[in-house]
C-alpha positions in Angstrom: 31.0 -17.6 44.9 34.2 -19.7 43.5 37.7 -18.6 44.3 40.6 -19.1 42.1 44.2 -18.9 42.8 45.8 -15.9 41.3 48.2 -17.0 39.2 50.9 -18.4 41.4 50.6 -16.2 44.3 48.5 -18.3 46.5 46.5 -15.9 47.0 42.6 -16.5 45.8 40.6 -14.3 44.2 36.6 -14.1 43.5 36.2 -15.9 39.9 34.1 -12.4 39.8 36.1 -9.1 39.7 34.0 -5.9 40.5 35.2 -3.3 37.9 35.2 0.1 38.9 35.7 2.8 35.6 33.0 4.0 35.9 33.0 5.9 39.2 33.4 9.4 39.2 31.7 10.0 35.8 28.9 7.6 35.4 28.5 7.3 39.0 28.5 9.3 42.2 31.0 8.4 45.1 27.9 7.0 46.8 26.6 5.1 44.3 30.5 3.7 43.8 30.7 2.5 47.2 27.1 0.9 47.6 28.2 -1.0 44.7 31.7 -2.2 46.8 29.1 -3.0 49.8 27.2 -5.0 47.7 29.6 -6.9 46.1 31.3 -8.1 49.6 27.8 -8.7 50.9 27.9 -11.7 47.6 31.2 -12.9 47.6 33.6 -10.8 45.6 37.0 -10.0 47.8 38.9 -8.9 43.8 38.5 -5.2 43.0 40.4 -4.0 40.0 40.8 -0.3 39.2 43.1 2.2 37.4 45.4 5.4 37.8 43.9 6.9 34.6 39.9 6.3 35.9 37.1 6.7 35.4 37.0 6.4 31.6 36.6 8.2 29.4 39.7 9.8 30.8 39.4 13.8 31.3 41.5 16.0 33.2 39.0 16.8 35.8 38.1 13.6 36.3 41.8 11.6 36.7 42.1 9.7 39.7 38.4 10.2 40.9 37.8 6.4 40.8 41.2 5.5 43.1 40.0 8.5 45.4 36.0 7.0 45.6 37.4 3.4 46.9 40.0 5.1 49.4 36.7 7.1 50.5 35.2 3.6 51.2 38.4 1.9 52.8 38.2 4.9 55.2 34.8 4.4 55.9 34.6 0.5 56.1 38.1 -0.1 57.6 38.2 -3.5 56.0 41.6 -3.3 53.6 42.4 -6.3 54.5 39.6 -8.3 53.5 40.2 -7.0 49.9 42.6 -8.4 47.1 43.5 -5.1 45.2 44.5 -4.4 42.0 45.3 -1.2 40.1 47.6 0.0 37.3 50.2 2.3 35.5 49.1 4.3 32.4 51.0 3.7 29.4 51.5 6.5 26.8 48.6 7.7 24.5 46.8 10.7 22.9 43.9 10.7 25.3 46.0 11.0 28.4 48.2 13.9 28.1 47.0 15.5 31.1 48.8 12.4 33.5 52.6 13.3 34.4 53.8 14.9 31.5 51.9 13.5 28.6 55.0 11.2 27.4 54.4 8.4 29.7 57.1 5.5 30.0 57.3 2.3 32.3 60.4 3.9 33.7 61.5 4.4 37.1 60.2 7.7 37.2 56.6 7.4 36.1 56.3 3.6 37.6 57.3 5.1 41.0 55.2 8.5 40.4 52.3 6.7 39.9 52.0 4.3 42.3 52.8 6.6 44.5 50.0 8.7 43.8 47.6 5.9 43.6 48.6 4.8 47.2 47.6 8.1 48.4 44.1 8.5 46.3 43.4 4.8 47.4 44.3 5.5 50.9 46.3 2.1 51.4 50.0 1.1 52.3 50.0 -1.6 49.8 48.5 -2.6 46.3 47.7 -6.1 46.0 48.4 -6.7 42.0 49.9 -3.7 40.6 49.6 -3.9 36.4 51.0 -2.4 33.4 47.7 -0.9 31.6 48.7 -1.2 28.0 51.9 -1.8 26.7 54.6 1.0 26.1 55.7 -0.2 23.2 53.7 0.0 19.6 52.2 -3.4 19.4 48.7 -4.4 18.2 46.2 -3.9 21.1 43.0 -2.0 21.5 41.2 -3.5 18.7 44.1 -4.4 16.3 44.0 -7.9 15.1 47.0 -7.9 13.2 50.7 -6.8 13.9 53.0 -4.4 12.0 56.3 -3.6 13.4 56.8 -0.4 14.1 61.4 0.2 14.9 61.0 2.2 18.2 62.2 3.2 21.5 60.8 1.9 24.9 61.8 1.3 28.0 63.4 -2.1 28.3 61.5 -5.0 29.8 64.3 -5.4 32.1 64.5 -2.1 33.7 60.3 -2.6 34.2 60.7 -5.3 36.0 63.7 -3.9 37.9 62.1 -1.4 38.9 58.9 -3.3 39.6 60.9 -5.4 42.1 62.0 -2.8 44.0 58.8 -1.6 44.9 58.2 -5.5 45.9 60.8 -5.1 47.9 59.4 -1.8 49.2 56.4 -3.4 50.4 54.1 -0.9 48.2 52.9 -3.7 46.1 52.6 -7.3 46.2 52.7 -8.8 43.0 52.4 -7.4 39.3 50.3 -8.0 36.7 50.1 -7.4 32.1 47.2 -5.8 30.7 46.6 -5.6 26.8 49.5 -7.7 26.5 50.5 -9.9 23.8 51.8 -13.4 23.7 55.3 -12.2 22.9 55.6 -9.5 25.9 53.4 -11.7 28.0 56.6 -14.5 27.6 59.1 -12.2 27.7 58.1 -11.2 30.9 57.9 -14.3 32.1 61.3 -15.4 31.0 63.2 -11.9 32.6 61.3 -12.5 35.9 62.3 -16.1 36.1 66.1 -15.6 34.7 66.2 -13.0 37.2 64.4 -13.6 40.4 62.1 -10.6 39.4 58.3 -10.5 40.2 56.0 -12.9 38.2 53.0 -11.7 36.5 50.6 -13.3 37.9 47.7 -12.6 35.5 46.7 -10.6 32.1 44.1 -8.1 31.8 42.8 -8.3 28.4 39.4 -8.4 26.6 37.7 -11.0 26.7 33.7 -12.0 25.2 31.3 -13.3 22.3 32.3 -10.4 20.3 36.0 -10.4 21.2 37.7 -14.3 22.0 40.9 -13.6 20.4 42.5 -14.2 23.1 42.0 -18.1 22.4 44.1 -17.8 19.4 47.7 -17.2 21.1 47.4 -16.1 24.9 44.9 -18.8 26.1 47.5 -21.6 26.1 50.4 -19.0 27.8 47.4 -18.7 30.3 46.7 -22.0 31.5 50.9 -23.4 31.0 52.4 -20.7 32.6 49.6 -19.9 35.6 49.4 -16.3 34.1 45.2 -16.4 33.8 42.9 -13.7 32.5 41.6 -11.0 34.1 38.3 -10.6 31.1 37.3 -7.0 30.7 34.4 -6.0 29.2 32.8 -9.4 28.9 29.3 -7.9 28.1 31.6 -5.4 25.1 30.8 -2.7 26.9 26.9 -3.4 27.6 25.8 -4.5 23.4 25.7 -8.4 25.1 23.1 -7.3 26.9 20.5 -6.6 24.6 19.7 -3.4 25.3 21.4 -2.0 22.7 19.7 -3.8 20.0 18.1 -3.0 16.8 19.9 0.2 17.4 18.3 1.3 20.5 20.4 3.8 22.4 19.0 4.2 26.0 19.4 7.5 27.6 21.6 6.3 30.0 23.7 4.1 28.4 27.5 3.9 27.9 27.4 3.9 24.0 24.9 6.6 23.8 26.8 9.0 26.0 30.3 8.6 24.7 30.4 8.6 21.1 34.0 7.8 21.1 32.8 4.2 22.0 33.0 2.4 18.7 34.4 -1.1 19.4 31.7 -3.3 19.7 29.2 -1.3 17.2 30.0 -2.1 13.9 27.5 -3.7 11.8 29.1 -7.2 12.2 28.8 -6.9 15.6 25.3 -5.9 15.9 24.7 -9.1 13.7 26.2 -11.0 15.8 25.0 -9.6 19.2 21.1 -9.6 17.8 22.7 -13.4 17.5 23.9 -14.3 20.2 21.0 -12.3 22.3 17.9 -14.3 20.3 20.0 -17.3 21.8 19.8 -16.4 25.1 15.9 -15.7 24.9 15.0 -19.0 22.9 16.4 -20.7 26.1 15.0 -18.1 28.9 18.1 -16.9 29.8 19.1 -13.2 30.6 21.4 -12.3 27.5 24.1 -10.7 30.0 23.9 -13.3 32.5 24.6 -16.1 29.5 27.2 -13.8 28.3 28.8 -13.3 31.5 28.4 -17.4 32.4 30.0 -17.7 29.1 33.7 -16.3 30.1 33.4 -16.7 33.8 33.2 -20.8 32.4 36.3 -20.6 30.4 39.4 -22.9 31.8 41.7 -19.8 31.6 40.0 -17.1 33.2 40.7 -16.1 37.1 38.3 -13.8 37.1 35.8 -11.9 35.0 35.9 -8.0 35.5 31.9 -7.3 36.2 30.9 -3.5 35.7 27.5 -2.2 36.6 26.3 1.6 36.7 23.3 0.6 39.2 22.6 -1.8 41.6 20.4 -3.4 40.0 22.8 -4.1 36.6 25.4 -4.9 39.5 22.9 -7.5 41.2 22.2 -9.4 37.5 25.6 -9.7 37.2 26.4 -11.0 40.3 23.7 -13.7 39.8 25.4 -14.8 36.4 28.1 -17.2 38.6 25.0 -18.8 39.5 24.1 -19.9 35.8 25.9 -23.2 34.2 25.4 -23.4 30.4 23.6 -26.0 28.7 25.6 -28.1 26.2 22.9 -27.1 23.8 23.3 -23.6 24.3 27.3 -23.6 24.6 27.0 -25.3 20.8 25.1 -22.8 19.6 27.4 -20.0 20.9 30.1 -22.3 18.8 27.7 -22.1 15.7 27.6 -18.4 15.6 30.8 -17.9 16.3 32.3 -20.1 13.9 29.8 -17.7 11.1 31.0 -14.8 12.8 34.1 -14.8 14.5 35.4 -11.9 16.5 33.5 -9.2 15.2 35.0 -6.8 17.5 38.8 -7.1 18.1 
């Protein structure tokens, strides 16, 4: 397993990150923490996870995920070996069942839920605590294009404030962006450094053959400023992997069960994954494990968020940081991608 330094932390983190939304809906507790066994049997020491998981979110369901790897820190007694990361929900429509369904980066809620998440994860401290989406309207979950929207939101100064109080505290160690733009993602980093405030240290945003729009502004702001990406759903949630194609739906799958899930499904998208999966046939590869080597290879990434929903999905993608892409195949990822760029923003 290769280790990367998290942004300027000095801390180093698995260049594989063992995602965790799906625990507590798709998976039992015990299948959630076999998968955190399994992953520290190959390497992994990142674990990323959320206040508002598993996903999709649902009332009876909130916090489940935070409470499954507190269950597994009690049992293991091995905090300490594990770089953490979690993070604050932002306001939305499909969350009005956290706080009081008008969620802000404020004192109040940044403090409410961390607090909270402390508790479910069973843990003094949170490694890499992040902001899940932004508060204010910007274009994010699947919006290529901005258009500016006057509104209220908490200023970016009082976040950070805020932020570096619970440094201070000792609750968390460092903070992190997720969803973030180039502008915020900057204007974060200027308010921390004009004012001694933490430094993000990374950006969780998507990240895969469907979805590299992150290239376009934040890859540079990646690499210049030490900020790196944390790539979620690298396999666009499962369609990279073949199983999905020619419009299969497996019983079990993610897509099938959640019809909400309409990101990486469009017909440009299936074009391109039918693509992108021939490819990784023609040259014997496993289409999510090229998929996977794909972003784990890219000079801005710290570390690519893995998901899995058995062991055995868990174990192929654990294998991926294994695999080194040919030049040939890396063109031809190029080729299609030049005829069919970002299908799925």
């Amino acid at each position: 397993m290769d280790y990367r330094q998290l942004g300027r932390t000095g801390i180093n983190v698995s260049s594989l990150c063992l995602g965790t939304m799906t625990w507590g809906q798709q998976n039992t507790p015990s299948e959630g923490i076999a998968q955190i066994e399994r992953a520290k049997a190959y390497g992994i020491n990142f674990i990323d996870t959320a206040e508002m998981y598993p996903v999709p979110p649902r009332p009876e369901t909130y916090g489940r995920t935070e409470e499954i790897i507190g269950e597994y820190f009690q049992k293991h007694g091995d905090r300490a070996d594990w770089i953490l990361a979690s993070k604050v929900a932002g306001p939305g429509n499909s969350i009005s069942h956290i706080r009081d369904g008008n969620l802000k980066h404020n004192r109040e809620h940044i403090v409410a839920a961390l607090d909270a998440s402390l508790k479910r994860l069973k843990t003094d401290w949170i490694d890499l605590y992040q902001l899940h989406w932004p508060e204010r309207p910007t274009n994010y979950f699947g919006q290529l294009g901005y258009s500016h929207t006057p509104s209220e939101f908490t200023p970016l100064e009082e976040v950070l404030e805020v932020l570096n109080d619970q440094v201070k505290a000792g609750k968390i160690r460092h903070i992190g962006l997720s969803n973030e733009t180039p502008w915020g993602t900057m204007k974060f980093l200027q308010l921390a450094e004009q004012f001694g405030w933490p430094r993000a240290a990374s950006i969780q945003n998507p990240y895969n053959l469907l979805n590299r729009s992150f290239e376009v502004g934040l890859a540079e702001v990646a690499i210049r400023e030490q900020c790196g990406l944390l790539a979620y759903s690298p396999l666009a949630f499962g369609m990279l992997s073949g199983k999905y194609s020619n419009g299969a739906r497996p019983e079990n799958g993610r897509i099938t069960l959640f019809s909400r899930f309409t990101r990486y499904t469009n017909p440009e998208s299936e074009a391109a994954c039918e693509r992108y999966v021939a490819l990784a046939r023609e040259h014997n590869l496993d289409p999510a494990q090229m998929a996977l080597a794909f972003v784990t290879a890219q000079p801005f990434v710290t570390s690519n968020i893995i998901g899995a929903t058995s062991l055995e999905q868990l174990e192929s993608n654990l294998t991926s940081s294994e695999l080194k892409l040919s030049d040939e195949v890396l063109a031809s990822i190029e080729a299609i991608h030049r005829s069919q760029p970002n299908p799925a923003p």
